[in-house]
TORSE-980319 format. One record per atom (N, C-alpha, C): residue number from 1; residue in three letters; x, z, y. Coordinates in nm, 3 decimals, padded with zeros to 5 digits. Each point is the difference from the previous one (the first is absolute). Example, Ala and Ser with C-alpha at 12.3 -4.5 7.8 and 13.67 -1.06 7.14 Angstrom:
BEGIN
    n  res        X        Z        Y
    1  Ala   01.319   00.780  -00.569
    1  Ala  -00.089   00.000   00.119
    1  Ala   00.090   00.000   00.120
    2  Ser  -00.035  -00.072   00.105
    2  Ser   00.082   00.006   00.119
    2  Ser  -00.077   00.073   00.109
END
This chain:
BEGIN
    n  res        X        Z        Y
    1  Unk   11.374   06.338   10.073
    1  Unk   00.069   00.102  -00.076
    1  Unk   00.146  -00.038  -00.019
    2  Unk   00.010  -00.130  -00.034
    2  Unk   00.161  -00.053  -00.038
    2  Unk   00.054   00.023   00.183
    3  Unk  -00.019  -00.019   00.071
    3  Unk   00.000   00.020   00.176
    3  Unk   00.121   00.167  -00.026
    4  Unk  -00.146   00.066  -00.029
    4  Unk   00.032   00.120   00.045
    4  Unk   00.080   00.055  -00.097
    5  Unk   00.037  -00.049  -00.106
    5  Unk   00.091   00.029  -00.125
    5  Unk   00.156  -00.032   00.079
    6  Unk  -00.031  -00.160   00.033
    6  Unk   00.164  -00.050   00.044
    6  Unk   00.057   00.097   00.121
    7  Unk  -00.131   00.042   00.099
    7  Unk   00.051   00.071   00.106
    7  Unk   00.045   00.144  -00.031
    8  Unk  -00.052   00.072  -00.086
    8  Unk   00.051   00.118  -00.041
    8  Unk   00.126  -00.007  -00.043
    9  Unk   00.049  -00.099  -00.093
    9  Unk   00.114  -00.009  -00.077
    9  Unk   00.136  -00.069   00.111
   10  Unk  -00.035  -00.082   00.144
   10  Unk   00.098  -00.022   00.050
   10  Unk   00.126   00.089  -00.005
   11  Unk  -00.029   00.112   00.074
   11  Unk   00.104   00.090   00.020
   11  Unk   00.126   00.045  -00.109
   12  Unk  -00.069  -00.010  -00.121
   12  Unk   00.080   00.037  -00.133
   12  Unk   00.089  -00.173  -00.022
   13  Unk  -00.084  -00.076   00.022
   13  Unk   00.057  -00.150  -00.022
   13  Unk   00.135  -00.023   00.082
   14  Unk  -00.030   00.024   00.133
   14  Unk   00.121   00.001   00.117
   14  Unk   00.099   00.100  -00.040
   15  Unk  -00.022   00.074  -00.034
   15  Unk   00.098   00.099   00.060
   15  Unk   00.050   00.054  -00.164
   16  Unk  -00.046  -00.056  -00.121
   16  Unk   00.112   00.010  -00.142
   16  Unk   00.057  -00.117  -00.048
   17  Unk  -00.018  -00.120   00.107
   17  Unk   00.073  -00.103  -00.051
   17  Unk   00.036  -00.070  -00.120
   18  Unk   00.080   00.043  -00.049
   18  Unk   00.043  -00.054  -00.169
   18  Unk  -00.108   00.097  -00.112
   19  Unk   00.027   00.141   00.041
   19  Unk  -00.041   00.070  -00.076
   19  Unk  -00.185  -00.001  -00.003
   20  Unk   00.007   00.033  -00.159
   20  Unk  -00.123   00.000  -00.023
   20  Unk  -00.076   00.119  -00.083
   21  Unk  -00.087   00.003   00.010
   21  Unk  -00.045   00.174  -00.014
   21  Unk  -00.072  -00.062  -00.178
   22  Unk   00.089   00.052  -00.125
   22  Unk  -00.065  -00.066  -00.076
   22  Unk  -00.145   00.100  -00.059
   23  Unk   00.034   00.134   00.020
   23  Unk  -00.086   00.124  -00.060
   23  Unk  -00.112   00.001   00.064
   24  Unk  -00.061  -00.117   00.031
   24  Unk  -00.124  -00.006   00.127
   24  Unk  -00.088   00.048  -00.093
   25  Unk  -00.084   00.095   00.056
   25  Unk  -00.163  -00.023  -00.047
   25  Unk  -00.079  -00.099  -00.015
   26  Unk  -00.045  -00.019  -00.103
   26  Unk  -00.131  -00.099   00.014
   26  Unk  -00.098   00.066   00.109
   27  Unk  -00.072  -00.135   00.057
   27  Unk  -00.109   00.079   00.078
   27  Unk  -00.136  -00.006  -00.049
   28  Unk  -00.108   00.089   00.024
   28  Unk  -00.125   00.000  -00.102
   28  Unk  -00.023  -00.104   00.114
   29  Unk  -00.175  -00.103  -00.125
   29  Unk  -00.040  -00.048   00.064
   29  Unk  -00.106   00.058   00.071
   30  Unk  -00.041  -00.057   00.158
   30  Unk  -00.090   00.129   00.103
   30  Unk  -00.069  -00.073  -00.063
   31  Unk  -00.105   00.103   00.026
   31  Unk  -00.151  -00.043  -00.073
   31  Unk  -00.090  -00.064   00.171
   32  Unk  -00.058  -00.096  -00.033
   32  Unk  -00.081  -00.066   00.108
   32  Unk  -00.134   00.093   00.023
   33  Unk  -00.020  -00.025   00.137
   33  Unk  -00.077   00.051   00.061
   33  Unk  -00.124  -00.061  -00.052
   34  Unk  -00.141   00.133   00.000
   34  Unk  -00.139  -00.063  -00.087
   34  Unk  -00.066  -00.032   00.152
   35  Unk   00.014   00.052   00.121
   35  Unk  -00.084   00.010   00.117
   35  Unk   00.121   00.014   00.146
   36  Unk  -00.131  -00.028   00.059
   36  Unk   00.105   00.019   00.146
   36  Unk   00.072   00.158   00.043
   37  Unk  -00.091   00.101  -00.034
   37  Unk   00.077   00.120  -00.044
   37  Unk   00.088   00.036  -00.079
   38  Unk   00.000  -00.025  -00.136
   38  Unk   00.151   00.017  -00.041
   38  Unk   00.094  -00.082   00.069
   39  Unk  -00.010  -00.122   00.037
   39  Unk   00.093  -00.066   00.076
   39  Unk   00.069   00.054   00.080
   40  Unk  -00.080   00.114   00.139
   40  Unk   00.007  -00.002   00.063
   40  Unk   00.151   00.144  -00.039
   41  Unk  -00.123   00.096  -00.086
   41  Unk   00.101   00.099  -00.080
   41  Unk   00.123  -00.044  -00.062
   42  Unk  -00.019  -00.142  -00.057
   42  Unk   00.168  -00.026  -00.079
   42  Unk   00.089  -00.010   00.085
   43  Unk  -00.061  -00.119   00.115
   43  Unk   00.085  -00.029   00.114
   43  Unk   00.080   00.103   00.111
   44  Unk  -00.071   00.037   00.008
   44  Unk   00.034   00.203   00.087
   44  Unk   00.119   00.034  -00.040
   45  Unk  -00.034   00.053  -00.140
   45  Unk   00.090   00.112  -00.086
   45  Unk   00.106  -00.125   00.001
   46  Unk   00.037  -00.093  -00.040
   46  Unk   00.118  -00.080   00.013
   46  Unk   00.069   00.023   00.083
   47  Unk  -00.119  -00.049   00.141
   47  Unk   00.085   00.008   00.116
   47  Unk   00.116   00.135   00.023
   48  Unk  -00.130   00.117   00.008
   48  Unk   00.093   00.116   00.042
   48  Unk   00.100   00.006  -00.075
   49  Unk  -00.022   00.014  -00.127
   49  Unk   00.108   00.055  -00.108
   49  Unk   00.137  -00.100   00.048
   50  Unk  -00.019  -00.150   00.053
   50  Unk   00.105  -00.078   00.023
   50  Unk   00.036   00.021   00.100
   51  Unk  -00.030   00.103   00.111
   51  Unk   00.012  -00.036   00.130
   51  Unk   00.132   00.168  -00.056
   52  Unk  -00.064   00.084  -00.073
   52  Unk   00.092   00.146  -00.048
   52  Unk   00.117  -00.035  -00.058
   53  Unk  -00.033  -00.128  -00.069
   53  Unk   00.115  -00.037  -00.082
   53  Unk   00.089  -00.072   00.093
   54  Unk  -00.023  -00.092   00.098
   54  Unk   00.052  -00.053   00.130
   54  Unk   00.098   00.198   00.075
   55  Unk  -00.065   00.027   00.016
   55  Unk   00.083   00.125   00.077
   55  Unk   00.115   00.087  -00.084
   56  Unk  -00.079  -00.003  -00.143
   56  Unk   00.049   00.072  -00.115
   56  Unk   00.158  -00.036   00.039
   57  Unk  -00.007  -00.152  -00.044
   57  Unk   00.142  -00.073  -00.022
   57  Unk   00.091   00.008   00.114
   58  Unk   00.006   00.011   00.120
   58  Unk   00.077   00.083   00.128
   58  Unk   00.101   00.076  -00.032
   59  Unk  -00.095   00.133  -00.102
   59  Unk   00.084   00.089  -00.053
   59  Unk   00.078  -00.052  -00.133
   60  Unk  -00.094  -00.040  -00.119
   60  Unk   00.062  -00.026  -00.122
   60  Unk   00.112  -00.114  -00.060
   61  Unk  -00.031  -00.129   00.106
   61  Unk   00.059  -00.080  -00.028
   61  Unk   00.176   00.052   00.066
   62  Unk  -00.029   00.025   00.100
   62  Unk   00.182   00.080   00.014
   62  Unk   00.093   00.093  -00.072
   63  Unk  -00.121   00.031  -00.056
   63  Unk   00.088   00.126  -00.092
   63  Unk   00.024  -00.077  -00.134
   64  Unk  -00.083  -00.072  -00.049
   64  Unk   00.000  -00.081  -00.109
   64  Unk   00.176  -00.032  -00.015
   65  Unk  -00.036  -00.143   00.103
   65  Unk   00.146  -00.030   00.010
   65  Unk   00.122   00.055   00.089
   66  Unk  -00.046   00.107   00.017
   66  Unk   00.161   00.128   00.007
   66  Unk   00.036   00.033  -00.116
   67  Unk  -00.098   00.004  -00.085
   67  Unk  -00.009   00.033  -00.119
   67  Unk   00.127  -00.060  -00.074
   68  Unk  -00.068  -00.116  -00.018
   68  Unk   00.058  -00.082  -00.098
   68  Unk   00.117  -00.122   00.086
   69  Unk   00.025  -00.005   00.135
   69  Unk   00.131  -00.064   00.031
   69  Unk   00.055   00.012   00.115
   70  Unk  -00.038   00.157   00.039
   70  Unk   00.052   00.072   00.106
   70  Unk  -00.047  -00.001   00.140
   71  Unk   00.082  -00.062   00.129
   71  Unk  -00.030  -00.010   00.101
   71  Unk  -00.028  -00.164   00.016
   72  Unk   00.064  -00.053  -00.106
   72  Unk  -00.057  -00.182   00.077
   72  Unk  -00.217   00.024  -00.068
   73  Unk   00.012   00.050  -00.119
   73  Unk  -00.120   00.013  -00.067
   73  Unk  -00.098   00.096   00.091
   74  Unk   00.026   00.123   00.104
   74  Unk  -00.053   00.048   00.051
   74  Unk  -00.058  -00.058   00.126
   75  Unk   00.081  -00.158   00.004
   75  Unk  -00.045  -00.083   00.151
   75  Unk  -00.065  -00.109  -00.055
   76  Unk   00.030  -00.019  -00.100
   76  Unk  -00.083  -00.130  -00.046
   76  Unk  -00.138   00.099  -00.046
   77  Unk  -00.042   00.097  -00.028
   77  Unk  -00.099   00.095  -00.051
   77  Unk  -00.073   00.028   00.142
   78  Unk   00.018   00.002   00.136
   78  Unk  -00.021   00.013   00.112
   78  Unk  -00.052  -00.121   00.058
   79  Unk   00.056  -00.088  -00.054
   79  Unk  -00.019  -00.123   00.032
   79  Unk  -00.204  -00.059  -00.089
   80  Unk   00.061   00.023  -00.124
   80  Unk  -00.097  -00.011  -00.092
   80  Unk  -00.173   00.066   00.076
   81  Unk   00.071   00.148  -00.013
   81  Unk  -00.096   00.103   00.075
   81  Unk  -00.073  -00.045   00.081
   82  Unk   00.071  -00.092   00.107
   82  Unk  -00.088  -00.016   00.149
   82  Unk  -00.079  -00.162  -00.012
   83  Unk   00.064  -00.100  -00.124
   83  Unk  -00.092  -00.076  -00.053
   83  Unk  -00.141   00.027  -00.035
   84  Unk   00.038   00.080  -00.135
   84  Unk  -00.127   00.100  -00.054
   84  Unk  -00.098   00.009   00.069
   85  Unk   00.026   00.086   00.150
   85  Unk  -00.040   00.080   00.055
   85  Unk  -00.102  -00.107   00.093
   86  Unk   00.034  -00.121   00.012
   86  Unk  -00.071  -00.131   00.068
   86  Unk  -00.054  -00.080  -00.109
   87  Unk   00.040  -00.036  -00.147
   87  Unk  -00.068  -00.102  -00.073
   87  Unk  -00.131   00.080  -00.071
   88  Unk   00.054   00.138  -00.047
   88  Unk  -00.091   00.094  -00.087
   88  Unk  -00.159  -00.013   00.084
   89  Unk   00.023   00.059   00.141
   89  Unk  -00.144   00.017   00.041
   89  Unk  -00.048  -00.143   00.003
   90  Unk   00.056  -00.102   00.021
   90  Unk  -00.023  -00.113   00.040
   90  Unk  -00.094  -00.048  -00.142
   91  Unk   00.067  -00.003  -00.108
   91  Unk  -00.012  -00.023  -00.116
   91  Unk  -00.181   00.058  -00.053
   92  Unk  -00.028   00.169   00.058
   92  Unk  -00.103   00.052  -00.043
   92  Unk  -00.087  -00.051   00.072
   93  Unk   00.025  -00.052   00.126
   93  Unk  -00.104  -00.046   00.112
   93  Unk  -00.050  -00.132  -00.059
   94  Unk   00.082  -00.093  -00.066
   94  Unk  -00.053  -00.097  -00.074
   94  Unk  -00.080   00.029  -00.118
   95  Unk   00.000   00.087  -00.081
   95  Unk  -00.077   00.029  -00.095
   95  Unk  -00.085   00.109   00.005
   96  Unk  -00.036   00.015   00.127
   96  Unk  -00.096   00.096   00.019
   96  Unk  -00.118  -00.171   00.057
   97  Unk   00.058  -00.039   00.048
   97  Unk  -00.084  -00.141   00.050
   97  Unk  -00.042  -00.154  -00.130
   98  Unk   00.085   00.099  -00.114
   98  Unk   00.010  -00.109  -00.121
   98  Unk  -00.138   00.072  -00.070
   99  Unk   00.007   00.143  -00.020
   99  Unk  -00.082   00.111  -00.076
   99  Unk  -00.138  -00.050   00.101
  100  Unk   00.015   00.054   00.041
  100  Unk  -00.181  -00.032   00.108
  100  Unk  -00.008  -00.122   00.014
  101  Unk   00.084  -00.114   00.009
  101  Unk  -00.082  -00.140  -00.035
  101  Unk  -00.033  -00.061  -00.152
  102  Unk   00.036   00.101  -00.121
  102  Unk  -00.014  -00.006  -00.136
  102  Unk  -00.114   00.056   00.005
  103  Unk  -00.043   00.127   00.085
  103  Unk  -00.125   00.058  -00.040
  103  Unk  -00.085  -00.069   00.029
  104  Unk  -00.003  -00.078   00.152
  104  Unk  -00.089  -00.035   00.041
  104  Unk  -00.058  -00.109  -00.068
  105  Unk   00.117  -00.050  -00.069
  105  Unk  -00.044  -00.170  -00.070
  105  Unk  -00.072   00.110  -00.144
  106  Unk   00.030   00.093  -00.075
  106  Unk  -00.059   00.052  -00.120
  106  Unk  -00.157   00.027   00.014
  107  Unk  -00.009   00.080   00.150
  107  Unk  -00.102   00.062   00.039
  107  Unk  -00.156  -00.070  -00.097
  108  Unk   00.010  -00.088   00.027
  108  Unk  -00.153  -00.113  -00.039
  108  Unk  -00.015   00.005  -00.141
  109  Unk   00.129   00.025  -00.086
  109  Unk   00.008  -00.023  -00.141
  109  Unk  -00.041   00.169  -00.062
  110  Unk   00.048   00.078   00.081
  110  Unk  -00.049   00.093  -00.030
  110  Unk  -00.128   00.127  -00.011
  111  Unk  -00.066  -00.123   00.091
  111  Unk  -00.140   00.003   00.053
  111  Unk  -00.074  -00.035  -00.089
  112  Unk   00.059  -00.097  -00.063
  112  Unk  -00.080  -00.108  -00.102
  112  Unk  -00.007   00.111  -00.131
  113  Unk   00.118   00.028  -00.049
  113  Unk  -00.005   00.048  -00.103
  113  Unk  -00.088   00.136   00.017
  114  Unk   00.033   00.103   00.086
  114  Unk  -00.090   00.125   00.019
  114  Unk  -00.149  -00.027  -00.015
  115  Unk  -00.025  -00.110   00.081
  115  Unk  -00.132  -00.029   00.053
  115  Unk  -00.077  -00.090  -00.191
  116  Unk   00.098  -00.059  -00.037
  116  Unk  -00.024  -00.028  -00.140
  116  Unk  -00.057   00.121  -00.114
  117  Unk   00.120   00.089   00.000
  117  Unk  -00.078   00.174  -00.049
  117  Unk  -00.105   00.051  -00.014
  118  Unk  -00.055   00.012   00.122
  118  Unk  -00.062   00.062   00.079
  118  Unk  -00.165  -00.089  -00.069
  119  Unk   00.036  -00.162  -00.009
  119  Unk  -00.084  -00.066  -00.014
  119  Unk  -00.095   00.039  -00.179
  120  Unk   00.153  -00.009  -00.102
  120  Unk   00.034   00.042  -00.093
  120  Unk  -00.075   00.119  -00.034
  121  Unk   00.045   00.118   00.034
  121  Unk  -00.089   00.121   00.032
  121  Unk  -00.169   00.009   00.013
  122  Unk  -00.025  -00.059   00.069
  122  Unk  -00.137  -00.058   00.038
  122  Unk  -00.072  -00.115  -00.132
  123  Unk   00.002  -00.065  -00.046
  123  Unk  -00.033  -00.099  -00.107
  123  Unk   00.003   00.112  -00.117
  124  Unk   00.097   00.070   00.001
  124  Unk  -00.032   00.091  -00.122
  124  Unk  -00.074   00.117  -00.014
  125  Unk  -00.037   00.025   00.128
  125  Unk  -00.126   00.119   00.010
  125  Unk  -00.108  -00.107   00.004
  126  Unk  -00.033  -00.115   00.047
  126  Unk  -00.095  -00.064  -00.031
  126  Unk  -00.066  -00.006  -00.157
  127  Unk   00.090  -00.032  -00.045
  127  Unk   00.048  -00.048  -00.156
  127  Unk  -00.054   00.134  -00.069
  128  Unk   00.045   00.118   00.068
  128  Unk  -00.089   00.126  -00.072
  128  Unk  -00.140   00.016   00.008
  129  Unk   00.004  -00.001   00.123
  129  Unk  -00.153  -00.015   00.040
  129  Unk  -00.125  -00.065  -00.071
  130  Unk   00.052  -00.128  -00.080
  130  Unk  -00.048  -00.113  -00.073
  130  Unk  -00.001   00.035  -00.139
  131  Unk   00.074   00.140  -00.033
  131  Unk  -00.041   00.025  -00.127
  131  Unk  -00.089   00.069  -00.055
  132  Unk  -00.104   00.069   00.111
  132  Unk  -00.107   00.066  -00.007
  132  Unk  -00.125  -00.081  -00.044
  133  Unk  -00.121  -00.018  -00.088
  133  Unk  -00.182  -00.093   00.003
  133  Unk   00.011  -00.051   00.144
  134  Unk  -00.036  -00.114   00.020
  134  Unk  -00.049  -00.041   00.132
  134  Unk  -00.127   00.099   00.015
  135  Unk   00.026   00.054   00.117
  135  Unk  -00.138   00.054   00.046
  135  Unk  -00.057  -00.068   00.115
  136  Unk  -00.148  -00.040  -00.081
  136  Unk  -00.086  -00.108   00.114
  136  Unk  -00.097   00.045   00.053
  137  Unk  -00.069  -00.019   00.115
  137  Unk  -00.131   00.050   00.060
  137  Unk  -00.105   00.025  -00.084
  138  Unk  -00.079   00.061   00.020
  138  Unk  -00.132  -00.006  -00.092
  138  Unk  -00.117  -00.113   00.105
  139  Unk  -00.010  -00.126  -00.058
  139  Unk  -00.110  -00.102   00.083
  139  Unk  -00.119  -00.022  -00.144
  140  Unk  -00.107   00.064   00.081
  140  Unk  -00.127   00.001  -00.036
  140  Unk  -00.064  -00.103  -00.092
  141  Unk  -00.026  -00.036  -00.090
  141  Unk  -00.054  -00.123  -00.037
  141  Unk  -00.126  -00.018   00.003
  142  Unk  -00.074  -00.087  -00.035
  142  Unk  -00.113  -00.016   00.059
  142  Unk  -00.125   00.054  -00.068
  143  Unk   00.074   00.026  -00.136
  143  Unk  -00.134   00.114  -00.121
  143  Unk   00.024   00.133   00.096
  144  Unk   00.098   00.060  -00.003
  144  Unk   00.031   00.108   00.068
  144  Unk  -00.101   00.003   00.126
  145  Unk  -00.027  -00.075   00.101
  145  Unk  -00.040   00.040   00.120
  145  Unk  -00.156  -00.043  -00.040
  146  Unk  -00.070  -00.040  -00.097
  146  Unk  -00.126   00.008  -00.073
  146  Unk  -00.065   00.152  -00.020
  147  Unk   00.127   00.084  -00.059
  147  Unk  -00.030   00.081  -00.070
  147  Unk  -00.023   00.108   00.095
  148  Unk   00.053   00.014   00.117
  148  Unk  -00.017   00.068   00.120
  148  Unk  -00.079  -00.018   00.087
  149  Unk  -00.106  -00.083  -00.041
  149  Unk  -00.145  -00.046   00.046
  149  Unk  -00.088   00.051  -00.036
END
């Protein structure tokens, strides 16, 4: 994850030099994968969304800095862009391979616990069951089978 964190962030690192972006967002923390399927789902949606955000920046990062310092900012923003555009996907491809090897290692734990439930569930319909008279066979005793003589 720290991998694919540093590789996303190259492009902004190179190419603002001194400057530093202080109004950053915090980032939430991702929530870990319970199975090899969400993994597989967290890892995905990263990817693409990073691979959109990789193309996104082509367009945005140039205009950004036309924006704000004209034509040197519109080449260093071009510049930025075509970083992006190589670390971003790069970046999701690692944490699509971080997400599905989190699931896969969760997978067993989450087996445990379901399969725990399930167990749970079961002991307590027993437990009902047990609150009814024992009901026992009827075995003959030995006046009894006299009397049917």
């Amino acid at each position: 994850e720290k991998i694919s964190d540093a590789t996303r962030a190259t492009p902004g690192f190179i190419m603002k030099g001194k400057k530093r972006n202080k109004n950053k967002k915090k980032k939430k923390k991702k929530k870990q994968p319970s199975n090899i399927i969400s993994g597989l789902f967290s890892g995905t949606t990263i990817m693409i969304s990073s691979i959109f955000k990789g193309v996104a920046g082509l367009v945005v990062e140039p205009y950004k800095g036309a924006k704000s310092e004209g034509v040197k900012g519109a080449t260093l923003g071009v510049g930025k862009g075509i970083l992006g555009l190589i670390c971003k996907p790069i970046a999701g491809s690692i944490d699509l391979v971080t997400y599905t090897t989190r699931g896969i290692g969760n997978t067993p734990g989450t087996i445990f616990v379901g399969a725990k439930k399930i167990f749970k569930k079961k002991r307590k319909c027993v437990k009902l069951q047990h609150e009814y008279p024992d009901i026992c066979p009827y075995i003959p005793e030995e006046e009894d089978e006299e009397e049917e003589k």
